[in-house]
C-alpha positions in Angstrom: 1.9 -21.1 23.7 2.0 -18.8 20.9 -2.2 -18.3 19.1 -0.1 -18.8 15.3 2.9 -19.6 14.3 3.4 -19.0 10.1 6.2 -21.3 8.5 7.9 -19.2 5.3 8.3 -15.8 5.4 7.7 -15.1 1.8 4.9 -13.0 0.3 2.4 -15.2 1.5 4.0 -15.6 5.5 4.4 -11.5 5.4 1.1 -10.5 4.1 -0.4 -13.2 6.6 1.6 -11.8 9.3 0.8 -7.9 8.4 -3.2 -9.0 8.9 -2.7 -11.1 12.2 -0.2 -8.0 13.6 -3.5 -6.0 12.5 -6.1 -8.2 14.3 -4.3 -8.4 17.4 -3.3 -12.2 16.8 0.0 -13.2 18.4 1.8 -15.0 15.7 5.1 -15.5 15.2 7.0 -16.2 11.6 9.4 -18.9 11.1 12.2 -18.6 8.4 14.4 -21.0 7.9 17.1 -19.2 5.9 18.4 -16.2 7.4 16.8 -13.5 5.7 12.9 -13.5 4.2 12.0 -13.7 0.7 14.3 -16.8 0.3 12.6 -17.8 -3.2 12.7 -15.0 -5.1 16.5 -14.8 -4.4 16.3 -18.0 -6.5 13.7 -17.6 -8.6 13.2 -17.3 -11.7 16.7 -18.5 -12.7 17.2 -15.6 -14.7 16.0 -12.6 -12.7 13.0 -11.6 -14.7 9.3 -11.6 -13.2 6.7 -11.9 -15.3 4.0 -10.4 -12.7 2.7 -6.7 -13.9 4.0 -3.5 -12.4 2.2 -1.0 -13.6 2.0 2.0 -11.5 0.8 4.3 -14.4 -3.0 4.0 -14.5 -4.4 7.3 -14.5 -6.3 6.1 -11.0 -6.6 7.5 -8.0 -8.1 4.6 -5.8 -5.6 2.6 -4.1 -7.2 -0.4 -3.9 -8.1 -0.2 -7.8 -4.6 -0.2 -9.0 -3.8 -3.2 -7.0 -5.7 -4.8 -10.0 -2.5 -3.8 -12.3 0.0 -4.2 -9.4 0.7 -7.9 -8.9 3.3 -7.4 -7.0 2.7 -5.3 -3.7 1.2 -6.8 -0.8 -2.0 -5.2 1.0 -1.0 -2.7 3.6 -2.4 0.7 4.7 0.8 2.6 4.7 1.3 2.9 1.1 4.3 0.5 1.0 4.0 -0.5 -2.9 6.6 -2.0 -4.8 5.7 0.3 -7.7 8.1 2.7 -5.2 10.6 0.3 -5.4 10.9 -0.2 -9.6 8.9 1.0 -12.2 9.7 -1.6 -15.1 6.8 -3.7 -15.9 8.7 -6.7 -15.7 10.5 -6.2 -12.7 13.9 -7.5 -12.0 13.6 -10.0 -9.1 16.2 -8.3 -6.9 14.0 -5.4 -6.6 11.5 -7.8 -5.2 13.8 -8.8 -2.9 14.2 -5.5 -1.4 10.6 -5.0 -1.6 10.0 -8.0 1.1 13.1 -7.0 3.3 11.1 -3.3 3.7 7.9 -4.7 4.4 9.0 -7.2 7.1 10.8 -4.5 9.2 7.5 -3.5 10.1 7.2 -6.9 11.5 10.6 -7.4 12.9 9.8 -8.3 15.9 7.4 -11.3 14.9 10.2 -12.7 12.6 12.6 -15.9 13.7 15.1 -16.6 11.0 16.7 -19.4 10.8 14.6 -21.3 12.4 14.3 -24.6 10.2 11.3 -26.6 11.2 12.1 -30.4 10.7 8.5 -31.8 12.2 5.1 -31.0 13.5 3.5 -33.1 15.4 0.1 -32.6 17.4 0.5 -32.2 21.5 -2.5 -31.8 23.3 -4.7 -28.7 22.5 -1.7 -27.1 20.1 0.9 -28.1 17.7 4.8 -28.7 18.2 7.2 -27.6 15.5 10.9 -29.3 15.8 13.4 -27.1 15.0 16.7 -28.4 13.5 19.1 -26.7 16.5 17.1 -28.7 18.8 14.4 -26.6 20.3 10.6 -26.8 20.3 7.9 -24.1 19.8 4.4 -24.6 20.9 1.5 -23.0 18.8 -2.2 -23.9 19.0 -2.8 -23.0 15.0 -0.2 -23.2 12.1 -0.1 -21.7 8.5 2.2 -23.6 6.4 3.3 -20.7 3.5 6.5 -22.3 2.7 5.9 -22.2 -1.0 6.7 -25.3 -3.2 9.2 -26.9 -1.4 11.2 -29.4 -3.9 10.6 -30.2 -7.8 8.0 -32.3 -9.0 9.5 -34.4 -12.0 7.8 -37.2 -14.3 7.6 -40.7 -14.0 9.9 -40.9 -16.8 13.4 -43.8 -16.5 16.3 -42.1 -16.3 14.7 -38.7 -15.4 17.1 -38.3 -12.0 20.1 -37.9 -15.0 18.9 -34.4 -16.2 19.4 -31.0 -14.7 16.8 -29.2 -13.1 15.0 -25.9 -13.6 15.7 -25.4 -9.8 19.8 -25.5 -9.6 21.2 -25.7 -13.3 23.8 -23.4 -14.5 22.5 -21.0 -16.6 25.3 -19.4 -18.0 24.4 -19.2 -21.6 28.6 -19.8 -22.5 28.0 -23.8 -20.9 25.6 -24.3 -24.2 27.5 -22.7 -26.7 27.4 -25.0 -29.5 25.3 -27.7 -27.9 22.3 -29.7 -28.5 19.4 -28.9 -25.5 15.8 -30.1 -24.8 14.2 -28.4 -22.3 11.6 -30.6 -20.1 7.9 -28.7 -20.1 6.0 -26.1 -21.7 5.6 -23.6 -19.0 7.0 -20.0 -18.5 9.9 -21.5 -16.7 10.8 -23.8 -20.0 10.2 -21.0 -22.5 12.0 -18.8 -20.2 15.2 -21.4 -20.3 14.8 -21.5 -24.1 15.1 -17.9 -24.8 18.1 -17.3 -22.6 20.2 -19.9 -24.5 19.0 -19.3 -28.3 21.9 -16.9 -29.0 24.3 -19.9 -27.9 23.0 -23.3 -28.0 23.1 -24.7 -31.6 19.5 -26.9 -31.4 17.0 -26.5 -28.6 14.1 -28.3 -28.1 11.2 -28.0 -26.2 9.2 -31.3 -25.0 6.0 -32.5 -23.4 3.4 -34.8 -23.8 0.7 -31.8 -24.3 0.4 -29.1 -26.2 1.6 -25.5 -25.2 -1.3 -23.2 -23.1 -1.4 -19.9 -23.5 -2.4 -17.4 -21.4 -3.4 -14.9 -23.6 -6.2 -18.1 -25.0 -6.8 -19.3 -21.1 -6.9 -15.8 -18.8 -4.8 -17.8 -16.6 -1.6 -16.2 -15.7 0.4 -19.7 -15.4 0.2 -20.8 -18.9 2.5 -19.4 -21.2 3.2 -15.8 -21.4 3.7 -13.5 -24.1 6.7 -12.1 -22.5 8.2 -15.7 -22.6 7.4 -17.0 -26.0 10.4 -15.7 -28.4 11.2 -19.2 -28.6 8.4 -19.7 -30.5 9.3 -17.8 -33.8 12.5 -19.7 -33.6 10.7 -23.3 -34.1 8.0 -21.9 -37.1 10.7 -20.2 -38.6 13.2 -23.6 -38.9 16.3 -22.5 -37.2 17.1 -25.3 -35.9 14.9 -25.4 -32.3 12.1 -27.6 -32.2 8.9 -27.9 -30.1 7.7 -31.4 -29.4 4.7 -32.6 -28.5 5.1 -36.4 -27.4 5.6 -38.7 -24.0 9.3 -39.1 -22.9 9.6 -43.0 -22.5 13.0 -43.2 -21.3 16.3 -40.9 -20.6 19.5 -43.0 -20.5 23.1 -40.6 -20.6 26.4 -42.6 -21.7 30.0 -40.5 -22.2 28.6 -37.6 -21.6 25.2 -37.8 -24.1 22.0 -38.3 -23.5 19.7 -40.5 -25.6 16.0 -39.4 -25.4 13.3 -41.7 -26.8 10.2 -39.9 -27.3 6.5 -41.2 -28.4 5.5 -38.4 -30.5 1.5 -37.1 -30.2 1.5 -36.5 -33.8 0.7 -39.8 -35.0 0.2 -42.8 -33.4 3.2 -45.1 -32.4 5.5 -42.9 -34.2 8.5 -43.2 -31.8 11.7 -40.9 -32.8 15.2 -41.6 -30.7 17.0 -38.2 -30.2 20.4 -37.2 -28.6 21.4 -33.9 -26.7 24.6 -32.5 -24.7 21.8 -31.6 -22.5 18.3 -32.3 -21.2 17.2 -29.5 -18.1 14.0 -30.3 -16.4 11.3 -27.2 -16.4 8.5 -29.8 -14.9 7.8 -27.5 -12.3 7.5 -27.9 -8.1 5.4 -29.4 -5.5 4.7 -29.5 -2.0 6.8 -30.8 0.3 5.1 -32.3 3.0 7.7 -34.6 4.9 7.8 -32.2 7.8 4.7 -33.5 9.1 3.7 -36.7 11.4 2.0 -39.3 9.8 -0.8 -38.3 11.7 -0.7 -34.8 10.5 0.5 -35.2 7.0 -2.4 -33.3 4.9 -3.8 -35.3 2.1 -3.0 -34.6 -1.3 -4.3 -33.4 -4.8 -4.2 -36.4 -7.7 -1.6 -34.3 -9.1 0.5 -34.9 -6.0 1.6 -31.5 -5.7 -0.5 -29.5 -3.2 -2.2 -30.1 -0.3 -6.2 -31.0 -0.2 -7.7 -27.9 2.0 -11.3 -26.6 3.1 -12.9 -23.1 1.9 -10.8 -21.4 4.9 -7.6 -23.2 3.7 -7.8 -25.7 6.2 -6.4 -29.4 6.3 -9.1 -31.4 5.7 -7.8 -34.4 8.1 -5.8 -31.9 10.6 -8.1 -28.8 12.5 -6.4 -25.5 13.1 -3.9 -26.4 10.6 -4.0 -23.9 7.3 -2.2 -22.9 4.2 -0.9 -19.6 2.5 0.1 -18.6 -0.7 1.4 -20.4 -3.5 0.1 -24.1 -2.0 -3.7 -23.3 -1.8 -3.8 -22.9 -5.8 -5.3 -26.5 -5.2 -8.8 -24.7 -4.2 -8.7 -23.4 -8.3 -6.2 -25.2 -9.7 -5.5 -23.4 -13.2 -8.4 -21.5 -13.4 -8.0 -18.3 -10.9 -4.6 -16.6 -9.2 -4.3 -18.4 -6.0 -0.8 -19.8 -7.0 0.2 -16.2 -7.6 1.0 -12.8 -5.7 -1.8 -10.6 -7.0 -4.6 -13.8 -6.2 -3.7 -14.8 -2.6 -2.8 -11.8 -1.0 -6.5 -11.4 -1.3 -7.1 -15.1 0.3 -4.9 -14.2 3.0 -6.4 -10.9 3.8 -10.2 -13.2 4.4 -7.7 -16.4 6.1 -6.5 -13.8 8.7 -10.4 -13.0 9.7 -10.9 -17.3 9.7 -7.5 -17.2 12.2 -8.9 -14.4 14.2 -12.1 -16.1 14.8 -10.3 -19.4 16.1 -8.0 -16.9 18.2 -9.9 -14.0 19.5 -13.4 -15.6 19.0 -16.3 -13.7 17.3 -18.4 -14.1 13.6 -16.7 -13.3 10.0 -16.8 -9.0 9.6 -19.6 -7.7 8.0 -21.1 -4.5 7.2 -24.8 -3.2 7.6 -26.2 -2.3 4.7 -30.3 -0.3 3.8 -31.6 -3.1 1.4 -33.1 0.0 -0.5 -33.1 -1.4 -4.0 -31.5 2.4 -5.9 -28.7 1.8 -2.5 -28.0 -1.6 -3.4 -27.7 -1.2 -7.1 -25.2 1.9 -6.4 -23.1 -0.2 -4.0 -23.0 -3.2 -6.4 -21.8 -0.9 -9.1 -18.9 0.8 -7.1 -17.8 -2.4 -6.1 -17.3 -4.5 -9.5 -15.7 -1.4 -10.5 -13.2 -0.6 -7.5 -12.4 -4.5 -6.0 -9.2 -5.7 -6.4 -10.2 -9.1 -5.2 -13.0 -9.4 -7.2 -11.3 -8.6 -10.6 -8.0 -10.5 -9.7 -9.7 -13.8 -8.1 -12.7 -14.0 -10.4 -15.2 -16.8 -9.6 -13.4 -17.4 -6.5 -13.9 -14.5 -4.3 -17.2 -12.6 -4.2 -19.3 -10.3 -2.5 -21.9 -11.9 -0.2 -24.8 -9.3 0.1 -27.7 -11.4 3.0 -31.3 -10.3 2.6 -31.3 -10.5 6.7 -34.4 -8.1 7.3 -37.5 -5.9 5.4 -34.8 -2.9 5.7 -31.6 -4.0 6.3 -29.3 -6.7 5.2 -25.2 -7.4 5.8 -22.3 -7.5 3.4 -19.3 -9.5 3.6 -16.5 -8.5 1.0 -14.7 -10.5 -1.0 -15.1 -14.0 0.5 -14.3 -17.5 -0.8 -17.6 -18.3 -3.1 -17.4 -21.2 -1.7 -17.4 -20.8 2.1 -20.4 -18.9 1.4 -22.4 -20.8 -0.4 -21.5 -24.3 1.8 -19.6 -23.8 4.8 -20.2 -20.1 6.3 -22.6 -19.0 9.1 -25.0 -17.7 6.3 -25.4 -20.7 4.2 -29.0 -20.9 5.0 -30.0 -17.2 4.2 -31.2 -15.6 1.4 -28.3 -13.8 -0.3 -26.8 -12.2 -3.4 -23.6 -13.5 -4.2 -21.6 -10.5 -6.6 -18.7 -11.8 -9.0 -16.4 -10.8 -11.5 -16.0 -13.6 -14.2 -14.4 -14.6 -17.6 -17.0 -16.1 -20.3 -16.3 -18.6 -23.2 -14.0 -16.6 -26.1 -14.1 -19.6 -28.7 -11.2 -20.2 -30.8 -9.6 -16.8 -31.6 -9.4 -14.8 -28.4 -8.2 -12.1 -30.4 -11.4 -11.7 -32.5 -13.7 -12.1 -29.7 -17.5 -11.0 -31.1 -18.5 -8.5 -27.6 -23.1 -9.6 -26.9 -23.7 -6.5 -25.9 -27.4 -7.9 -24.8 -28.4 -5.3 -22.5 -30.6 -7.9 -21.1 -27.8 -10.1 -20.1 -29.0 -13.1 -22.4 -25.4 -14.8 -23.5 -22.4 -14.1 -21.0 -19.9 -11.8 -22.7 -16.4 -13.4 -23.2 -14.3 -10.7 -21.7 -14.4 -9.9 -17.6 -18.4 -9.1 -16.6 -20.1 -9.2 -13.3 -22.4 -11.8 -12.6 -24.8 -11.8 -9.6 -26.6 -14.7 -8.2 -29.4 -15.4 -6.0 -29.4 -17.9 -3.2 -32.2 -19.3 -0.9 -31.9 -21.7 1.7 -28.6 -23.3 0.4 -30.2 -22.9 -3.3 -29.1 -20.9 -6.7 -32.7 -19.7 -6.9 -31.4 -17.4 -10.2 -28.4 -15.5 -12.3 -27.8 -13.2 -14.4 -24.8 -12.2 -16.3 -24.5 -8.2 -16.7 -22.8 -7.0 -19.7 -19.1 -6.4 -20.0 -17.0 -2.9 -19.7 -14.1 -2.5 -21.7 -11.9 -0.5 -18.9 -14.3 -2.6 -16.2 -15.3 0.1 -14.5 -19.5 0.3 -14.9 -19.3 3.8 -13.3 -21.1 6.9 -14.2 -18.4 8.7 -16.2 -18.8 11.6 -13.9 -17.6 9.5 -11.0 -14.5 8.2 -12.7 -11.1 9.8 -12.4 -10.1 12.4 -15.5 -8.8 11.1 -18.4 -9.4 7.2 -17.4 -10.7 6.0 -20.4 -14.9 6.6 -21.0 -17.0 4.8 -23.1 -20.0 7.2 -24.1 -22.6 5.3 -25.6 -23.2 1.5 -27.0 -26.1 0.2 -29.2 -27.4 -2.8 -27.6 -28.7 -5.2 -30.2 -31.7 -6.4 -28.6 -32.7 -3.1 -27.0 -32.9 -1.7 -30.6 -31.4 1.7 -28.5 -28.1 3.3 -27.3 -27.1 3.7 -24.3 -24.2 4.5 -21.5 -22.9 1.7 -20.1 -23.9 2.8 -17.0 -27.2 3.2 -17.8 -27.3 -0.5 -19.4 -25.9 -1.6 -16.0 -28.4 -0.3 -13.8 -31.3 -1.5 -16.3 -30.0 -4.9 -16.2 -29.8 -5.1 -12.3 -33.3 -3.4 -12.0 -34.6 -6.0 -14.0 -32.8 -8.8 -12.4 -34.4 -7.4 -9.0 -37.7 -7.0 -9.9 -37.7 -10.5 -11.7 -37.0 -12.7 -8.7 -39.5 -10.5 -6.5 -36.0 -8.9 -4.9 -35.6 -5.2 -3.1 -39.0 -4.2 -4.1 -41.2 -2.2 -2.4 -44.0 -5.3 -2.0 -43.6 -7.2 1.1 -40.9 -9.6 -0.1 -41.0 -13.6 1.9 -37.2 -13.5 3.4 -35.5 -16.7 5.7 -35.4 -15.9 9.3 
C-alpha cells in the first residue's frame, strides 16, 4: 500500500510531490491524461496568463523574488520559469514546458493515464478505481485535480449557450455578430477583448457589478491586463456592460432571445437577442469520483470542497486537497486559488502528510527569546517571506514564548491551525503577518498613517504582530507600512533596490528611517504587554 497517492499532476500535484519526494514520503502521482500540466494546455482559451513574471527585481534572495514570480514552483535547484520566458504575461505554452521540466525530476513517481473513476474507503487505506480496470491502494490521498467541470447559473435555457471551457474562439466565427458574454471575470473580459475587432455588439452580463483587482488586492477580480473592453462600453461603440439577473435563455433558428432584469432600476426588464451567448461563469469541483461515504461536503457556493486548517476533509480523515480547490479556506480574500498562494500551502500540507506518514511534530526552529534577537528576526522575515507577502492573513509566523531563554518558530503556517488546531494552541505566542488595510474609495489616492506608533492600520501591505495566551488574542499592533516592503536597514539591502531615507511621522513630531520606526514600534509593542523583557515574565508551561 502506497503512504500517498496525489490525483492531478498539475502545479499543485507536482509541487506536492517535489515536498513528499523531499521528506521521504512514498507517494505516487496519478494523471489522467497522458502528459502533466493537462489545464494549462487548455487554459486560458487564448494563451495568455495573467500571473506575474518578473525576473528583473534588482534582488538577490531567492526566496524574495518568488514574491514577483507567480509562476515557478518552490524547489532548491533553481528550476524557475523566469528561465523559461521572460514576458510578464507569459504565453501559456511556455508554462507548459515549464511543468514537463520540473516533473522529470519526479518521473518515476508519475502514472499517466491513469483516470481515477472512484475512491472508496477499504480498511485502514483508500482504493482508487481506475478506468482500465485496476485498483491502487493508498492509506492518504491529495485530491489536486483542479476544477473539474463548469459551474453555470440556475438560469432556463442556460445548457443552450457555449461555454468558456470548449467554445471556438476563432475571432472570424463572430465577425459581424451580436455576443453577450456570461460573467464579469478575467475569463469574460478576456473573451470580450479577443472578439472586439470582429464582433459587431458585445455585451458583458451579470447580476453584480464588475470587481477589480486593483480596488480588492485580490488577484481573481478583474485585471488590468483584461479590461480594454471597458473603454469600448464608456466610449459607445456599440459593446455594452450589464449589470442585471438573466431570467431566461430560449434560442430559436439560430438566435437567442435573452431576457434580463436589469439592477438599474427596479423591475425594469429589457428582452435582447444575440447570434451568440458564451458562458464565462467559471468552474467547480467535481466531486463524483467519490463514494457517498466519502464524498467531501461542500461550500454554499457549491464549488469547492469544505476542508480543515491542514486541508483535510472534514467528514473523511487522511483525505486532503491541493491547489486551486482549497481557495474555500479564503475564498476571495488571499491566493490559495492561485500558483504564487498555494505553492506555499502545499510546502506546510507536505510537513501535515509527513507527520501522518513518517510520524513526528510540525518543524520548528529554536530560537534566544532575547528581545534585540527577536526584533531582528521579525524584521528579516516580513521583509524576505514569500509566503507571508503572497498569502497575507493566511499564513504567518508562529514565534512560542516556550521558556525564560528560549522559545520555537514555526514558519509560515496556516493562521488558523495555529491559533485553533496545532500542538501549540495553548502556549503563549506571537503570531507575525503580512496584511492589507482598508483603502476607502479611491485606491489610487490612498492617504499612507505614517503613525509611528501603529495607531490606524495603513492601507497598503504592513506587518501585524499579535499576541496569544492560552488560546486568547491577549493584544495587536499594526506596524507601519514600507513602500518596497522591505523594513530592512538600508545597509542590508541589495544595491540599487529602492531606499527610502527618512519619513516624518505625524504623531512623533520627528523623522526618521523606516527602519528605525520599525524597531521603535516593536520595542514598544514588547515592553507594553510585559513581552522579552529582562523582568521575570509569567509564561504557560
Amino acid at each position: 500500500m502506497i503512504d500517498c497517492c496525489i490525483i492531478g499532476s498539475g502545479p499543485a500535484g507536482l509541487q506536492t510531490g517535489y515536498f513528499l519526494k523531499q521528506k521521504g514520503v512514498d507517494f505516487k502521482i496519478l494523471e489522467k491524461s497522458g502528459a502533466v500540466g493537462n489545464f494549462f494546455r487548455q487554459f486560458p482559451r487564448h494563451r495568455t496568463l495573467i500571473s506575474v513574471n518578473k525576473p528583473n527585481t534588482g534582488m538577490s534572495n531567492p526566496t524574495t523574488r518568488l514574491r514577483y514570480d507567480w509562476n515557478s514552483l518552490i524547489n532548491d535547484e533553481g528550476n524557475l520559469f523566469s528561465n523559461m520566458s521572460q514576458d510578464y504575461f507569459p504565453n501559456a505554452d511556455d508554462y507548459v514546458r515549464y511543468l514537463e521540466g520540473f516533473a522529470e525530476q519526479l518521473a518515476e513517481h508519475i502514472q499517466l493515464n491513469c483516470d481515477i473513476t472512484r475512491i472508496s474507503k477499504s480498511g485502514d487505506g483508500f482504493t482508487l478505481a481506475c478506468a482500465d480496470g485496476s485498483e491502487i491502494q493508498a492509506r492518504r490521498v491529495i485530491v489536486a485535480t483542479g476544477f473539474g467541470k463548469p459551474w453555470l447559473p440556475d438560469v432556463p435555457g442556460i445548457e443552450t449557450v457555449e461555454n468558456y471551457a470548449d467554445f471556438d474562439t476563432d475571432p472570424e466565427r463572430y465577425k459581424n455578430k451580436r455576443v453577450l458574454i456570461l460573467g464579469k471575470g478575467n475569463s469574460a473580459f478576456e473573451t470580450a477583448d479577443s472578439l472586439v475587432e470582429s464582433a459587431q455588439a458585445i455585451h458583458v452580463a451579470s447580476p453584480e457589478p464588475v470587481s477589480f483587482a486593483w480596488q480588492t488586492h485580490y488577484v481573481g477580480d478583474l485585471r488590468a491586463v483584461n479590461n480594454n473592453f471597458l473603454d469600448t462600453y464608456q466610449l459607445k461603440t456599440q459593446n455594452a456592460m450589464l449589470d442585471g439577473d438573466i431570467t431566461s435563455i430560449t434560442r430559436k433558428d439560430g438566435v437567442y432571445t435573452v431576457s434580463i432584469d436589469m439592477a438599474a432600476a427596479e423591475g425594469h426588464e429589457i428582452i435582447l437577442q444575440y447570434d451568440h451567448v458564451i458562458a464565462c461563469t467559471g468552474f467547480k469541483f467535481d466531486n463524483s469520483i467519490f463514494e457517498d461515504s466519502l464524498r467531501p461536503d461542500m461550500c454554499p457556493n457549491n464549488k469547492l470542497p469544505l476542508m480543515s486548517p491542514m486541508w483535510e476533509s472534514l467528514n473523511t480523515p487522511d483525505l486532503f486537497f491541493a491547489g486551486t480547490i482549497t481557495h474555500s479556506r479564503d475564498y476571495r480574500k488571499t491566493m490559495s486559488g492561485f500558483v504564487h498562494g498555494f505553492r506555499h500551502n502545499v510546502a506546510c500540507l507536505a510537513e501535515f502528510i509527513a507527520m501522518r506518514a513518517n510520524g513526528g511534530s510540525y518543524p520548528k526552529t529554536a530560537v534566544s527569546l532575547d528581545k534585540q534577537d527577536i526584533i531582528k528576526r521579525i524584521i528579516d522575515r516580513i521583509s524576505l517571506s514569500a509566503g507571508l507577502f503572497l498569502q497575507p492573513g493566511f499564513l504567518g509566523d508562529a514565534i512560542v514564548l516556550s521558556g525564560p531563554h528560549q522559545g520555537h518558530v514555526f514558519e509560515e503556517i496556516p493562521v488558523d491551525w495555529a491559533q485553533q488546531k496545532s500542538d501549540f494552541a495553548k502556549d503563549e505566542f506571537l503570531q507575525i503577518t503580512l496584511e492589507f488595510g482598508d483603502f476607502g474609495e479611491n485606491s489610487f489616492h490612498v492617504k499612507r498613517q505614517h503613525n509611528i506608533f501603529g495607531k490606524t492600520p495603513d492601507a497598503f501591505i504592513h506587518p501585524v504582530i499579535r499576541h496569544y495566551k492560552n488560546g486568547e488574542l491577549q493584544s495587536m499592533t499594526h506596524l507601519s507600512d514600507h513602500l518596497d516592503a522591505d523594513w530592512r536597514p538600508d545597509t542590508e539591502k541589495d544595491p540599487g533596490v529602492g531606499t527610502i531615507t527618512r519619513i516624518t511621522f505625524a504623531d512623533a513630531g520627528e523623522t526618521l528611517p523606516p527602519s528605525t520606526v520599525v524597531r521603535q514600534q516593536l520595542e514598544a509593542f514588547f515592553d507594553s504587554n510585559a513581552l522579552l523583557g529582562a523582568a521575570e515574565i509569567s509564561r504557560a508551561s
